[in-house]
LUMMI-846991 format. One record per residue: residue number from 1; x negated, y, z negated of N, C-alpha, C in turn. Coordinates in steps of 0.001 Angstrom, whole numbers. Layout:
# LUMMI-846991
[atom NUM, [X, Y, Z], [X, Y, Z], [X, Y, Z]]
...
//
This chain:
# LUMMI-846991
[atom 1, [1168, -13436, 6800], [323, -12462, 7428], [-1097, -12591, 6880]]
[atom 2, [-2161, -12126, 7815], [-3323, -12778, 7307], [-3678, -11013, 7560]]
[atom 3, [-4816, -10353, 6974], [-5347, -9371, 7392], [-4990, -8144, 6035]]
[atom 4, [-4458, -7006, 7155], [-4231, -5918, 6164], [-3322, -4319, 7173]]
[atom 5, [-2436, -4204, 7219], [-1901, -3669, 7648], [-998, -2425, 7011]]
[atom 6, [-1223, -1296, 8184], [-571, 114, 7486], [857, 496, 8144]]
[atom 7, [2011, 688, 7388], [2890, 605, 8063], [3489, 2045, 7616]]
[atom 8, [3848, 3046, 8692], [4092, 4866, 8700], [4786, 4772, 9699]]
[atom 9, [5451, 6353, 9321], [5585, 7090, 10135], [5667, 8510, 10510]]
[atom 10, [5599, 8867, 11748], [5233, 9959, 11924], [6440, 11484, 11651]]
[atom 11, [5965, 12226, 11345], [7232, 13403, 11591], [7280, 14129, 12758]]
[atom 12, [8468, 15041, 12782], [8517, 16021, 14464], [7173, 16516, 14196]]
[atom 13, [6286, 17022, 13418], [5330, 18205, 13644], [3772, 17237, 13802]]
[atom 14, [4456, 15836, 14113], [3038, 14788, 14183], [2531, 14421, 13116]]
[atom 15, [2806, 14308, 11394], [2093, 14130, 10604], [2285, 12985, 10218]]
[atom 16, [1670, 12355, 10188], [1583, 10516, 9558], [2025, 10298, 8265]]
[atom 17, [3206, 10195, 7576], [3225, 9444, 6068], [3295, 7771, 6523]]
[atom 18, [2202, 7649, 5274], [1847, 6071, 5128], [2609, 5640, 4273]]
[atom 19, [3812, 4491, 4516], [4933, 3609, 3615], [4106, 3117, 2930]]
[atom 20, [3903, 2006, 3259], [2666, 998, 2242], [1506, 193, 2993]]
[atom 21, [882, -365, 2481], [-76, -1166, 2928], [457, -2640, 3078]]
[atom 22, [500, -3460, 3487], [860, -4846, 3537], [-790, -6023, 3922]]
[atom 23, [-619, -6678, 2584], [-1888, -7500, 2465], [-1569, -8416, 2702]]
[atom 24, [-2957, -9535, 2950], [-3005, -10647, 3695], [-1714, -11400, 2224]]
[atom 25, [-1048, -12464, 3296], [97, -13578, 2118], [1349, -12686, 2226]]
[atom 26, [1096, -11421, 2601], [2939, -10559, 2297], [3470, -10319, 3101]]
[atom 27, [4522, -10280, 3509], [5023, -9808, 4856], [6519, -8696, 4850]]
[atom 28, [6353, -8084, 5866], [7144, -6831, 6046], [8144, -7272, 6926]]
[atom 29, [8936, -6158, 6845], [10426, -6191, 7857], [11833, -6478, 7268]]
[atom 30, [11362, -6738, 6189], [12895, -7074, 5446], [14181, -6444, 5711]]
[atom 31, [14201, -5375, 6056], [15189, -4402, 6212], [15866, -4858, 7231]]
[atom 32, [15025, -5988, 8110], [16355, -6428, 9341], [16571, -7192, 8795]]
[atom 33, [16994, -7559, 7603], [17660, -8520, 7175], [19265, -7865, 6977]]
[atom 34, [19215, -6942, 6722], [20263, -5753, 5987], [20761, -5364, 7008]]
[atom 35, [20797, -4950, 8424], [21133, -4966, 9492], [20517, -4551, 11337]]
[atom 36, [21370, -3887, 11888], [20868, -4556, 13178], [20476, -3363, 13689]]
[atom 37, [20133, -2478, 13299], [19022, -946, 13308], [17726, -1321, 13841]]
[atom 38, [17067, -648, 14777], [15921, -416, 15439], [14983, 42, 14118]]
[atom 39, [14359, -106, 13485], [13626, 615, 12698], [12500, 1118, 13677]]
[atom 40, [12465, 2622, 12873], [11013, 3692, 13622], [9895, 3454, 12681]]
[atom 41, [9247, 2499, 12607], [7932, 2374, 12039], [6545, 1776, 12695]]
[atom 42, [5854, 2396, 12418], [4893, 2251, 13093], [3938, 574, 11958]]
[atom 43, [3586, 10, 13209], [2389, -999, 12249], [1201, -1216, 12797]]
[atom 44, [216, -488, 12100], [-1342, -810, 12634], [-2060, -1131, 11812]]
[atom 45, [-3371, -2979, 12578], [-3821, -3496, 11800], [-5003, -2318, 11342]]
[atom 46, [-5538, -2557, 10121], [-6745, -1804, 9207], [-8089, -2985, 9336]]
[atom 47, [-8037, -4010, 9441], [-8565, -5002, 9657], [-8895, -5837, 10952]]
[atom 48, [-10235, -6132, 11624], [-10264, -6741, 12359], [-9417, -8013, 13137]]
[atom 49, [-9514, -8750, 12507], [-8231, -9690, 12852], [-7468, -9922, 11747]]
[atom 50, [-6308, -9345, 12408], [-5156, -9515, 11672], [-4145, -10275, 12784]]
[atom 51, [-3480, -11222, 11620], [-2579, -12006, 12305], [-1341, -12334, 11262]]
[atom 52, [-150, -12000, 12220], [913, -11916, 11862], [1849, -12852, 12301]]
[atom 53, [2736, -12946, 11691], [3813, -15067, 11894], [5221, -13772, 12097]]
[atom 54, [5625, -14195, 13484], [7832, -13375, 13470], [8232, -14666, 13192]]
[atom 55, [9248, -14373, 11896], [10239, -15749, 11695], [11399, -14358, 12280]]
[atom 56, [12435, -15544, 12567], [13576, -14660, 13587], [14505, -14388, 12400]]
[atom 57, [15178, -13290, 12447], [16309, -13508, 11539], [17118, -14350, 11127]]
[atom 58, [17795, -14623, 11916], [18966, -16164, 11659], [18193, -17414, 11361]]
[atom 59, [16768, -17723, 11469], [16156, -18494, 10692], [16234, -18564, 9475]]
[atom 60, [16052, -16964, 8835], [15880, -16828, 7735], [17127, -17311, 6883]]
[atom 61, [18294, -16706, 7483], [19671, -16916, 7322], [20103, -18519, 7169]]
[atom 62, [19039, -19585, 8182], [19700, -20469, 8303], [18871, -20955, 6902]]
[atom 63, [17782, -20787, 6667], [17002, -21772, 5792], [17738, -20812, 4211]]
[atom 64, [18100, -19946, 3894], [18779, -19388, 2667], [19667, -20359, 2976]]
[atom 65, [21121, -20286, 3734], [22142, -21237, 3497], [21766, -22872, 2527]]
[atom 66, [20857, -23297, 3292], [19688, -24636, 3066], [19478, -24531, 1908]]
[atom 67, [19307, -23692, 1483], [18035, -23408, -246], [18166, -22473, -1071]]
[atom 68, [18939, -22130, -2004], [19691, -21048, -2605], [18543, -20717, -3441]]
[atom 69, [17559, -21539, -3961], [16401, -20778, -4379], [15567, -19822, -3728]]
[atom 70, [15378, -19927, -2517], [14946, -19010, -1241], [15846, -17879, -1636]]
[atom 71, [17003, -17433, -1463], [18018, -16784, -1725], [17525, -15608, -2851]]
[atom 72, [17218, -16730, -3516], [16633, -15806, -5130], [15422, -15130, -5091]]
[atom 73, [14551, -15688, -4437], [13410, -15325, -4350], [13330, -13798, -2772]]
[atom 74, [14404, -14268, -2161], [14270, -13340, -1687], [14756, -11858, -2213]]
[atom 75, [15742, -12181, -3256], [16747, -11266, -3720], [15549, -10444, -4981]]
[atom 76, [14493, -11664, -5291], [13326, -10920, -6232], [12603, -9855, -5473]]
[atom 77, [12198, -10233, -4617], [11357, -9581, -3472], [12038, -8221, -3242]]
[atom 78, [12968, -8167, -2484], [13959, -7136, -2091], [13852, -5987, -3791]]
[atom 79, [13804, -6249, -4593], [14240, -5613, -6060], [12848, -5344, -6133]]
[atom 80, [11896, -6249, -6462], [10499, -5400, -6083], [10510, -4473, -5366]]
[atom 81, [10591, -4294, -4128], [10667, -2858, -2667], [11300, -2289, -3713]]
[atom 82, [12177, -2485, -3860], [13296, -1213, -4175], [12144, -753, -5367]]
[atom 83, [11896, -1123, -6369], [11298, -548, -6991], [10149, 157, -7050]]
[atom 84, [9447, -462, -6100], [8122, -176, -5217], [8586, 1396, -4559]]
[atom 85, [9387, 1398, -3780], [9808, 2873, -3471], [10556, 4000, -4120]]
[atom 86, [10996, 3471, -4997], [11721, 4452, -6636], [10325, 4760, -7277]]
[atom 87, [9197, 4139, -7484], [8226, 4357, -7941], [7377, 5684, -7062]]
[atom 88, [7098, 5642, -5637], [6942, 6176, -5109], [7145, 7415, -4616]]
[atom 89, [8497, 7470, -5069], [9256, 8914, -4997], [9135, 9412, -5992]]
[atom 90, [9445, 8687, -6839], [9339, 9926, -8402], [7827, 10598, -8563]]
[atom 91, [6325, 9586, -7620], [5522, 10216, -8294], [4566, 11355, -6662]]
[atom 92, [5890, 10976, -5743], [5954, 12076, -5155], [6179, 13637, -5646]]
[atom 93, [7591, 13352, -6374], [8124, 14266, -6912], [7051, 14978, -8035]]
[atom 94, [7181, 14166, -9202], [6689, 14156, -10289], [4901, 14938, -10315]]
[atom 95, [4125, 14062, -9827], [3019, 13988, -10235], [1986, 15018, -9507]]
[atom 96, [987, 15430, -9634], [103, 16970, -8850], [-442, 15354, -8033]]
[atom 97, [-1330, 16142, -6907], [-2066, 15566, -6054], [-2998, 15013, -6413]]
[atom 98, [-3986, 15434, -7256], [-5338, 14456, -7875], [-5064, 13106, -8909]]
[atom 99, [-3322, 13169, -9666], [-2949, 12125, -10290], [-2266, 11197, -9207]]
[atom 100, [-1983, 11695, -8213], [-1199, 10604, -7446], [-2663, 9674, -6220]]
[atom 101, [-3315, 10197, -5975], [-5067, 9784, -5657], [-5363, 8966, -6866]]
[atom 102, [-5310, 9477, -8092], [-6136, 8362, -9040], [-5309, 7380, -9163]]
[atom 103, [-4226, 7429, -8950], [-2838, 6296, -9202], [-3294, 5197, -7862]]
[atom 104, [-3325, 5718, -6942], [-3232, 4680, -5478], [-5003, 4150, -6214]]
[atom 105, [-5705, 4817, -6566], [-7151, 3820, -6895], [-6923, 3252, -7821]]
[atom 106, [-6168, 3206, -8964], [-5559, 2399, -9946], [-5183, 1318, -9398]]
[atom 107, [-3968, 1098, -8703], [-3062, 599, -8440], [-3922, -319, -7498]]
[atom 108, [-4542, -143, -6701], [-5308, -889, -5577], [-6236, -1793, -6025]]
[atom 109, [-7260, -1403, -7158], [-8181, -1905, -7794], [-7441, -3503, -8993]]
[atom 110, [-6153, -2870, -9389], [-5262, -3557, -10399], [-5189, -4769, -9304]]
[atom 111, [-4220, -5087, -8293], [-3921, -5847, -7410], [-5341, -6611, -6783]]
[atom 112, [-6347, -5917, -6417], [-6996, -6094, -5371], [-8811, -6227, -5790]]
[atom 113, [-8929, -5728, -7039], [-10219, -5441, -7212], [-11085, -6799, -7615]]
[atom 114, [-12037, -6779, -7669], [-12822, -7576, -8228], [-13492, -7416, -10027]]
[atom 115, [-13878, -8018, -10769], [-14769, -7666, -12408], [-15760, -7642, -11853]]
[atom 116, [-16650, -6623, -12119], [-18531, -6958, -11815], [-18771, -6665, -13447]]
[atom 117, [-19184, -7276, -13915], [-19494, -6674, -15311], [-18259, -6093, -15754]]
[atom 118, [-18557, -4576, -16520], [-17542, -4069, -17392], [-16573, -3241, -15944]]
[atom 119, [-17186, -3058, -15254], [-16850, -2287, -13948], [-15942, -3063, -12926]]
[atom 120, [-15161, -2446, -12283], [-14088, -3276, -10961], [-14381, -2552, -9735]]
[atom 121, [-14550, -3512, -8729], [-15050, -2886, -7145], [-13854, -3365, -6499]]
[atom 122, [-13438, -2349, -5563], [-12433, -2680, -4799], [-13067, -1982, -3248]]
[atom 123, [-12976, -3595, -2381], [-13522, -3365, -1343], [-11940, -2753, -610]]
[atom 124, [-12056, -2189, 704], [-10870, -1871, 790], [-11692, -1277, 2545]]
[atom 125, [-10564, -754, 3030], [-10604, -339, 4822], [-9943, 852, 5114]]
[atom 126, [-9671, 1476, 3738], [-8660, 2909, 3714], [-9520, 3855, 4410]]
[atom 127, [-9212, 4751, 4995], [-9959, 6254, 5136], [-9775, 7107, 4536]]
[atom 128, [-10351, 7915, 4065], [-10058, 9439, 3291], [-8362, 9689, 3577]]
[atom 129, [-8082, 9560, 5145], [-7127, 10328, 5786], [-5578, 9397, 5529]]
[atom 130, [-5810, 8085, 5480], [-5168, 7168, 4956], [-4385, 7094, 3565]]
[atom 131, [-5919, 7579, 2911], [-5408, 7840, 1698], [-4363, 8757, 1231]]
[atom 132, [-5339, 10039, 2271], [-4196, 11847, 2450], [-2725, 11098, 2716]]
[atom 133, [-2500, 10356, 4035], [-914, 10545, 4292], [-456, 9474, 3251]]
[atom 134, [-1145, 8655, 2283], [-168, 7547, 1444], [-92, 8594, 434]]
[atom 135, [-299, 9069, -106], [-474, 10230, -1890], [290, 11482, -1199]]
[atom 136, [330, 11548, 332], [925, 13023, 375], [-40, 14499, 114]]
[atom 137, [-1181, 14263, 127], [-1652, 15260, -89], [-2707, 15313, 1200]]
[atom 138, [-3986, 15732, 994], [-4359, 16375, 2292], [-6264, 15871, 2215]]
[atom 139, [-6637, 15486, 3357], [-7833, 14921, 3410], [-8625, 15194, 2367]]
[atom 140, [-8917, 16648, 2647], [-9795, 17972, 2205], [-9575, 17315, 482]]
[atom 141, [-7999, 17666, 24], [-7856, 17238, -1384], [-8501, 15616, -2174]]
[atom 142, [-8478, 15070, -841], [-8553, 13484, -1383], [-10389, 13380, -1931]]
[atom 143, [-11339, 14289, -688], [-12705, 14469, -930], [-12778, 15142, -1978]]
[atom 144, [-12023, 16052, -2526], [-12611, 16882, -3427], [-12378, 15737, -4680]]
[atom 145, [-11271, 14782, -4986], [-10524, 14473, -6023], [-12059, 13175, -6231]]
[atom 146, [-12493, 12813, -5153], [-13230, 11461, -5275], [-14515, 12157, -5205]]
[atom 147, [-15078, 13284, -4991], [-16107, 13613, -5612], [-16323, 13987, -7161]]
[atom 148, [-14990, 14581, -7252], [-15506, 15049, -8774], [-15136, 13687, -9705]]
[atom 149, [-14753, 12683, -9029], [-14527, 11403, -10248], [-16085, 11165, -9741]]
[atom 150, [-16750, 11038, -8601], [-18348, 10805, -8910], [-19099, 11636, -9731]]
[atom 151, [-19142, 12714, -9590], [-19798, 13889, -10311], [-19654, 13758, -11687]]
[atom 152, [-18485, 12983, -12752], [-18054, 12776, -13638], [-18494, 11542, -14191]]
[atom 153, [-19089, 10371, -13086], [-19888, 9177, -12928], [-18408, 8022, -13325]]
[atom 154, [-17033, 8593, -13273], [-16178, 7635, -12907], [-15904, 7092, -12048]]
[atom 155, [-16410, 6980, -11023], [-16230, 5950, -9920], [-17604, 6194, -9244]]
[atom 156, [-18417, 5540, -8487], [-19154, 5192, -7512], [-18817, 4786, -6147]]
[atom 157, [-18626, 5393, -4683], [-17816, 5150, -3695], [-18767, 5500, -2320]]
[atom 158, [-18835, 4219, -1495], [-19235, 4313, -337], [-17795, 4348, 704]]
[atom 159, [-18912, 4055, 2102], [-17330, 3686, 3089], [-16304, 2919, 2949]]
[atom 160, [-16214, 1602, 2000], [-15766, 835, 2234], [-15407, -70, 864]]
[atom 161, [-15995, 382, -34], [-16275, -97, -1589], [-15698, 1558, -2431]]
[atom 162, [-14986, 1226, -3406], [-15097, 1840, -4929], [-15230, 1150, -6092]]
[atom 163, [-16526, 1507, -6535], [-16392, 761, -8395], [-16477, 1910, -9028]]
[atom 164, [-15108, 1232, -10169], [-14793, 2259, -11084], [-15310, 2068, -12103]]
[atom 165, [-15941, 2764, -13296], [-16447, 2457, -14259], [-16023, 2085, -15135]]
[atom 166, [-14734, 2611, -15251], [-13929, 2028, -16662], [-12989, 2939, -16168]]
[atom 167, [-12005, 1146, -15988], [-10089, 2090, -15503], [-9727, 2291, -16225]]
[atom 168, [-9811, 3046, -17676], [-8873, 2677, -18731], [-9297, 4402, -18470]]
[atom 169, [-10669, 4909, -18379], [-10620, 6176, -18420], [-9957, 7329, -17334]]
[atom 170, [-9758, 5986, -16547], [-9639, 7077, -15112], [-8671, 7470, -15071]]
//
């Protein structure tokens, strides 16, 4: 997959929770591997061109038979998710709303950011609102949480850019 893609879904009362983000090199859908369920998820690109490769299932199936290292690597992958979403829940559960916001800018910047000096910029295509349905909390909360890390002079944030000043403090 080349691009950057948000993959949710919606509830009865219309509200968008955002699963994860899927970046250019990674690819989603695994779960039809596990079986033959319609999944209800929604996928919309965040990125201008985005382009995405369908390998068919029984491909996948045929080239594991082929390559038992594939096998493994897929079986790594799969244990990542899983953990990726055990992570997710607990800090659903767990964590207030302004730590689970500084976590997704952690976490994004860790993977994704750039060094400028002592500082890390992470260009990115999120919206405020993006942010609201991935953290679970609510637009309104996400502005207040990323102003007062400016007001505090821990992060610096336009449309499309955050540099953080020092992640160790944030």
């Amino acid at each position: 997959m080349n691009g950057i893609v948000k993959l949710s879904r919606e509830s009865h009362e219309q509200k968008e929770f955002v699963e994860t983000f899927v970046y250019s090199g990674q690819f989603f859908g695994e779960l039809t591997l596990s079986d033959e369920h319609v999944r209800m998820q929604d996928a919309s690109s965040l990125t201008a061109e985005t382009t995405c490769l369908e390998i068919r299932k029984e491909t996948i199936f045929e080239m594991i038979e082929k390559n038992s290292s594939l096998a493994i690597c897929v079986i790594k992958l799969l244990g990542k998710r899983l953990e990726y979403v055990q992570n997710r829940a607990s800090s659903l559960v767990l964590h207030d709303a302004r730590t689970r916001i500084i976590d997704f800018i952690k976490n994004n910047v860790r993977q994704f950011g750039q060094q400028v000096g002592l500082e890390m910029l992470l260009k990115h295509t999120f919206t405020q609102q993006d942010i609201a349905d991935f953290t679970g909390t609510s637009r309104q909360t996400v502005t207040t949480v990323l102003n007062e890390l400016r007001k505090t002079n821990k992060i610096q944030f336009r449309r499309k850019t955050i540099l953080i000043r020092d992640l160790s403090s944030l």
